[in-house]
C-alpha positions in Angstrom: 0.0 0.0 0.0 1.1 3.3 -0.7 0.3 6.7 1.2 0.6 10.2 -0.2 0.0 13.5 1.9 -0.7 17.1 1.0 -1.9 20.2 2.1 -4.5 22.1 0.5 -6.7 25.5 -0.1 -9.4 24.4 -2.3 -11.5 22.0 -0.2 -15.3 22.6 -1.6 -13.4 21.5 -5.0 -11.4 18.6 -2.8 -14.8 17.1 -1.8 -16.7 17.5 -5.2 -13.7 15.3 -6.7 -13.7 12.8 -3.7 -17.7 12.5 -3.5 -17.3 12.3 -7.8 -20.1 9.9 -8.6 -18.7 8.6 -12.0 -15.9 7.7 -10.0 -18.3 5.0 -8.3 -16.8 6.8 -5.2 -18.4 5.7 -2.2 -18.1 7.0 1.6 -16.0 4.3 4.2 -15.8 7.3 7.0 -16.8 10.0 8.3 -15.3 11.6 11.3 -16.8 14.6 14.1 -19.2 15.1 10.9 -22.7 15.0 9.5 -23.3 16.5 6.3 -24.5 14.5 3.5 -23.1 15.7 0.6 -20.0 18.0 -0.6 -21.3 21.4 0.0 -22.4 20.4 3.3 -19.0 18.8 3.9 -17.2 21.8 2.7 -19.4 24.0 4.9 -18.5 22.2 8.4 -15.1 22.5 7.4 -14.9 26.2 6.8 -16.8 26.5 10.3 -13.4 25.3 12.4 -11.1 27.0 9.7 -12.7 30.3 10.4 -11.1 30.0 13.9 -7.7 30.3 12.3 -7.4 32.1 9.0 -3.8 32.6 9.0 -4.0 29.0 7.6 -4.6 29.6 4.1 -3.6 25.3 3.1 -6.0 24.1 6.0 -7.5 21.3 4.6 -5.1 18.2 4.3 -5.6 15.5 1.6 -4.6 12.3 1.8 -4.5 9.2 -0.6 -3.8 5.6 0.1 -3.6 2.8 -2.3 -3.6 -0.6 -2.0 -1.9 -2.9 -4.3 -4.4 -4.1 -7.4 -4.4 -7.6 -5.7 -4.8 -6.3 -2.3 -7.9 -4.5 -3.4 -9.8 -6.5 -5.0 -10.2 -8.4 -1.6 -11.0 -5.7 0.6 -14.5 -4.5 1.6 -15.9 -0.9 2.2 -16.0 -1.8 5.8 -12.5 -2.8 5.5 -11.2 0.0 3.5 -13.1 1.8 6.4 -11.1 0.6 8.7 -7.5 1.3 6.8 -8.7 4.9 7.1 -10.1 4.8 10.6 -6.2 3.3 11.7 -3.9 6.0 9.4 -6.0 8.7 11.3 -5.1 7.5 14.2 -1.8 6.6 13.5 -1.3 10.2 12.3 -2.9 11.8 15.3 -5.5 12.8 13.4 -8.4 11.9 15.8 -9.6 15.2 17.0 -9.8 16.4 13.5 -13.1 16.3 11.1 -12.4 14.0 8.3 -14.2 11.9 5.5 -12.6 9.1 3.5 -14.2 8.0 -0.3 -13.1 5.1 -2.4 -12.9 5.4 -5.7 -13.3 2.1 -7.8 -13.7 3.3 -11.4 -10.4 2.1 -12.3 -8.9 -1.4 -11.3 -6.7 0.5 -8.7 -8.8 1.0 -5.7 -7.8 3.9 -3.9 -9.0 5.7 -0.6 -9.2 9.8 -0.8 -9.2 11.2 2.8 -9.7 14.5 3.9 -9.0 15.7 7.5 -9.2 19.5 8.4 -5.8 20.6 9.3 -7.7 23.1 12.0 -9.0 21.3 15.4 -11.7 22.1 17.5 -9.4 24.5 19.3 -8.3 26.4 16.4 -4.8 25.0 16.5 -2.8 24.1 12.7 -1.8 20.0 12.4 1.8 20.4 11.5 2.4 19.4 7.7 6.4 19.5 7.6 7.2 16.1 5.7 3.6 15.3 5.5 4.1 13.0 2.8 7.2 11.1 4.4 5.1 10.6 7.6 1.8 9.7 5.2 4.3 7.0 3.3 5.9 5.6 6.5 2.2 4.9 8.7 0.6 3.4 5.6 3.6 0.7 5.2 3.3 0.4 8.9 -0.4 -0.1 8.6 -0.2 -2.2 5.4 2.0 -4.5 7.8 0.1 -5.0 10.4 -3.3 -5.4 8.2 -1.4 -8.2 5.9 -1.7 -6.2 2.7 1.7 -5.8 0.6 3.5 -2.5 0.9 5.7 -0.8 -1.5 8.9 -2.5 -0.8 7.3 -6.0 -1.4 6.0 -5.3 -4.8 9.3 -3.9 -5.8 11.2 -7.1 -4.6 8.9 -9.1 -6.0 8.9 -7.5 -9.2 13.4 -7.5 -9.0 12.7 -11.5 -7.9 10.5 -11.7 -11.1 13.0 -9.7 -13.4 16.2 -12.1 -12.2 17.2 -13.2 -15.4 16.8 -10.1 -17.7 18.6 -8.3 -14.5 21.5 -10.8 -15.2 21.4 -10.3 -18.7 21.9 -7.0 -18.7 24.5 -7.1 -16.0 26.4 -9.7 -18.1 26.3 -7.0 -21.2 27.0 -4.5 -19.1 30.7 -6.4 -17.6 31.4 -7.3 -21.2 31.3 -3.9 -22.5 32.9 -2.3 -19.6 35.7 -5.1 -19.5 36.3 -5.7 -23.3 35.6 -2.5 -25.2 36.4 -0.3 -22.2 34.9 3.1 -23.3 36.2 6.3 -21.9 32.9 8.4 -22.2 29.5 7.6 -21.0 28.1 8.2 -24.6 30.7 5.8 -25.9 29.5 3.2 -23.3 25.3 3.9 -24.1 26.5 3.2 -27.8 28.2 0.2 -27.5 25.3 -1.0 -25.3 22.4 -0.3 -28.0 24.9 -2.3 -30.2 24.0 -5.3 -28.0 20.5 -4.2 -27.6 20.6 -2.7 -24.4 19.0 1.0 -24.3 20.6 3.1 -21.8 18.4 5.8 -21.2 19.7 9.4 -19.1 17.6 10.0 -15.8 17.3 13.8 -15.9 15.9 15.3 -12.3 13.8 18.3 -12.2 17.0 20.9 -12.3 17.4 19.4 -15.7 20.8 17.5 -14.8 22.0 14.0 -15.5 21.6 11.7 -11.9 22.0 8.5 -13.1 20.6 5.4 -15.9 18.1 3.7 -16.8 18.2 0.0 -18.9 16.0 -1.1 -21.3 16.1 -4.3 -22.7 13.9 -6.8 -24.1 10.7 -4.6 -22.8 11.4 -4.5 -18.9 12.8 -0.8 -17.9 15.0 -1.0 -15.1 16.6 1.7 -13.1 20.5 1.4 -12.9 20.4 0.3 -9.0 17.5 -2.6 -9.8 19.7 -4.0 -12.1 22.5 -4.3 -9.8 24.0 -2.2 -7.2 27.3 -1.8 -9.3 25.7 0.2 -12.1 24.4 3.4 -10.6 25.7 6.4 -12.2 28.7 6.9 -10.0 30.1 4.2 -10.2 29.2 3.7 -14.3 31.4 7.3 -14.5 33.9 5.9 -12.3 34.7 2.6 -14.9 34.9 4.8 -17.9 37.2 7.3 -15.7 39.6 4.6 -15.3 39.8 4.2 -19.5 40.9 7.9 -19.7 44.5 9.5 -19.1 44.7 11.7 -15.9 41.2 10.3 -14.7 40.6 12.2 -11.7 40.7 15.4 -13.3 37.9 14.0 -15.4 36.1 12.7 -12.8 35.8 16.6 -11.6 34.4 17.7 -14.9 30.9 18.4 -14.3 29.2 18.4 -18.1 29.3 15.1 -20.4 28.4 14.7 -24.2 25.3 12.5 -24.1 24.2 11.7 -27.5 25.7 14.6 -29.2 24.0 17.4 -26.4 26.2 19.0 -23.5 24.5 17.6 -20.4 25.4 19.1 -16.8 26.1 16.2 -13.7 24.0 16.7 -10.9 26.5 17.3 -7.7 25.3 14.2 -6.4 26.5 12.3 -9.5 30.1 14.4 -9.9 30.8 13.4 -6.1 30.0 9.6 -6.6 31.9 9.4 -10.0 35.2 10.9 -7.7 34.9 8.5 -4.6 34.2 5.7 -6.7 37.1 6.7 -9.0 39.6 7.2 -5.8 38.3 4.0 -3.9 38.9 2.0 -7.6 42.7 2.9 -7.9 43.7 2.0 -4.5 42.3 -1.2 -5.1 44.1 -1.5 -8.1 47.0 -0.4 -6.7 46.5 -3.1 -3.8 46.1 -5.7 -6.5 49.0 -4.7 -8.4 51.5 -4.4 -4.9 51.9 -0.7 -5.5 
């Protein structure tokens, strides 16, 4: 199961979306509440968040999802239930709060909205709101029997052993045979053997690491193996190239014939890796 946490302004629109009827949503809770529809929702809210308007995100929207197996089993009453224990297990108790399921898709989903003002007029704390929403509902998912995030992914690395291995074994070959010394001489030689290396760009628009496609399965560097993260990817090729470490500090690399910056992250990895590489060599070699 997986749990996501936000805060919000727009809570009339929060509850026409949640209560959205072609959504086959459906109510499993309601907490300190008795309206029966949206507006009336909405309405009882804004009554408590009018005792503290210097809250301007003071509605707080959670969403947990259960795996597609995991809800297919589970009832209303026990999808209830799952909301009834994140509350709590969020301290959530003396807040108002109504949870909808949506099942118009094959992933059923719970949408739960908690006021973020109490009775007393007092803000719920959202620093690392979503950290704390991830953590209680794999805590949750544990204790209910339901599979949390970290199971699917091992199962899914469990089911993808061999194609992992394959890759790996291209990977070695191309590193140990053909040795390139850039990291768009190493993605070509890997499309040669039918491996697509794909750049992982974060949101500052810098390289961070790899992804690996091969024979449809789409694998991130460090699910194929913990040796071929970006770091340590750069820190192979740096070893190919004369006077590697002053490479290794270079922070842009020609990917595919574009200039492409190296998030700091990646620029420190590729170093240490580089540096912990040649004293091993040079313990191997009786320097």
């Amino acid at each position: 199961m997986i749990g996501k946490g936000k805060a919000i302004a727009h809570t009339a629109v929060a509850m026409e979306y949640g209560w959205n009827q072609e959504k086959d949503a459906t109510v499993v809770l309601k907490q300190h509440l008795v309206g029966e529809n949206p507006k009336e929702i909405s309405n009882e809210f804004k009554i408590i968040q009018l005792m503290n308007t210097k809250c301007e995100k003071n509605t707080i929207s959670f969403v947990l999802s259960p795996t597609i197996e995991d809800g297919k089993k589970l009832t209303d009453k026990r999808l209830g239930e799952i909301a009834k224990e994140f509350i709590k297990e969020m301290k959530l108790t003396d807040h108002q709060a109504i949870a909808f399921v949506h099942k118009d898709k094959e992933h059923i989903h719970i949408h739960l909205y908690v006021n973020r003002i109490d009775f007393n007029g007092k803000a719920y704390a959202d620093n690392f709101i979503g950290k704390r929403a991830s953590f209680h509902a794999e805590k949750i998912a544990r204790a209910m029997g339901l599979k949390t995030v970290k199971d699917v992914q091992n199962e899914k690395i469990q089911r993808l052993k061999h194609i992992r291995a394959e890759i790996k074994k291209i990977h070695d070959t191309v590193l140990r045979l053909e040795k390139p010394r850039s990291f768009e001489e190493y993605i070509t030689k890997m499309k040669i053997k039918e491996v697509k290396v794909i750049p992982s760009i974060n949101k500052a628009n810098k390289l961070q690491g790899f992804r690996f496609e091969y024979k449809g399965v789409n694998l991130k560097g460090s699910e194929v193996h913990r040796s071929m993260s970006g770091g340590k990817i750069g820190a192979e090729l740096a070893l190919n190239v004369p006077k590697y470490m002053e490479k290794a500090s270079v922070n842009t690399v020609n990917i595919l014939g574009k200039g492409l910056e190296m998030s700091a992250n990646l620029v420190a990895s590729i170093a240490k890796s580089a540096v912990k590489k040649v004293i091993l060599k040079g313990i191997d070699i009786g320097a």
